[in-house]
N, C-alpha and C positions, 0 to 999 in steps of 0.2 A: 815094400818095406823100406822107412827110413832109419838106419842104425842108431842116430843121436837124437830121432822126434821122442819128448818126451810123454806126449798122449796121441792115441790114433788120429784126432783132428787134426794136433799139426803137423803129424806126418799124410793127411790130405793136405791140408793148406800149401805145405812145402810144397805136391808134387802140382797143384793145380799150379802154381807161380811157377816152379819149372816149366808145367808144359804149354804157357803163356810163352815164355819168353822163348823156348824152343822154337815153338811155331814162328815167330815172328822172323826170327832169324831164318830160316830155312824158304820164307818169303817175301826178304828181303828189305824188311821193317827193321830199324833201329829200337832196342826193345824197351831203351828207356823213353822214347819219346812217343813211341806206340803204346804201353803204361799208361803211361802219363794223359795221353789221349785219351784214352778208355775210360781211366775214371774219372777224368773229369766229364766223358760225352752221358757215361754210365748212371751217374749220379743225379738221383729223381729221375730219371727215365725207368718209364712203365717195364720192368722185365718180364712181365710176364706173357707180355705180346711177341710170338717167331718172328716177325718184321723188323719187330726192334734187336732183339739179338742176333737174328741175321746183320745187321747194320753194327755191328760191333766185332765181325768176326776180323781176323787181319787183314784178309783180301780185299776186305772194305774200308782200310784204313786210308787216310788221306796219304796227298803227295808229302805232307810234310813229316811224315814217319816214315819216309825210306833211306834207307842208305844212302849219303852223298858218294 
């Protein structure tokens, strides 16, 4: 439940971006530049292939989205 989403979707939408940037954090990823990665590696890429979104999970994120 999000108290201020004003339809069910964007009280998905909030929590999935929540638990994007949770994750990230928690593994060590800066979440703006691990974002920022994402959609741009995400965009046109096939998703509908496990290979490919395995390759977009944070664990898979480059050096250059980690915390300095």
């Amino acid at each position: 439940n999000w108290l201020f989403a004003n339809t069910p979707a964007g009280a998905q939408s909030s929590a999935v971006i929540y638990s994007l940037i949770e994750t990230a954090k928690e593994t060590g990823l800066d979440p703006y530049r691990y974002l920022t990665w994402l959609l741009k590696t995400a965009n046109g890429a096939d998703l509908t292939r496990p290979d490919i979104l395995r390759s977009l999970l944070p664990w898979k994120a480059p050096e250059t989205c980690k915390v300095k």
